[in-house]
N, C-alpha and C positions, 0 to 999 in steps of 0.2 A: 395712397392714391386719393385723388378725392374726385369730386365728381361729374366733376368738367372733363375730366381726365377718358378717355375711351380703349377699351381696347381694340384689337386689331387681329385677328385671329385668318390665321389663311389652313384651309384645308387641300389637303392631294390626297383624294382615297387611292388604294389598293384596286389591283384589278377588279375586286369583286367587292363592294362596299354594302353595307345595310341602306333600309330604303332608310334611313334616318336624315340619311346624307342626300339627299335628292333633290330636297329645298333646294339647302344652302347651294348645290354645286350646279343643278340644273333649272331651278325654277320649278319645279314637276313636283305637286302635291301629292300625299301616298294615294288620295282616291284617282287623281288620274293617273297612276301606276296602275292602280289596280282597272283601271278602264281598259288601258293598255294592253293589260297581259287578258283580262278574259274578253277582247274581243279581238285579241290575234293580231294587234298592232306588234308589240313584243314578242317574241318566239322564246319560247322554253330554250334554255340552252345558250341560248343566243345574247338576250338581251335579261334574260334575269333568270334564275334558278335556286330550288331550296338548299339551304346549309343543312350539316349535323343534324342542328337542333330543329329544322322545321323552318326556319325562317326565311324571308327571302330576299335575296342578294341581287345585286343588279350590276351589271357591266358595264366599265365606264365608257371605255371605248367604243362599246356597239352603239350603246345610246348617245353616244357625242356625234358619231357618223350618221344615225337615223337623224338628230337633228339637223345637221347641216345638211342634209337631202330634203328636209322639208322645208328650209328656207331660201331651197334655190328653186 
């Protein structure tokens, strides 16, 4: 490959994805995730919640719905 050359990478999370993915899929920085969830924009349960391990997972469809309610 050299380096003119691009890759092209498409993601589809899983219903419930790491905030890692939030950028790339929604534009949404992890600090305004985390605005989000502790000022009650985001609902536990709802729009994100912890795994296993502690971490937290967020739902793609809640937050794809929250956003097209706030662009209408």
């Amino acid at each position: 490959m050299t380096t003119a050359e691009k890759l092209d990478f498409r993601i589809t999370p899983a219903e419930w994805f790491r905030g890692n993915l939030l950028a790339p899929i929604f534009g949404i920085s992890s600090e305004a995730a985390r605005k989000y969830r502790e000022r009650g924009v985001w609902l536990d349960g709802k729009h994100y919640r912890k795994d296993p391990m502690g971490k937290y997972v967020f739902n793609r469809q809640a937050i794809s719905n929250w956003m097209q309610e706030r662009a209408t």
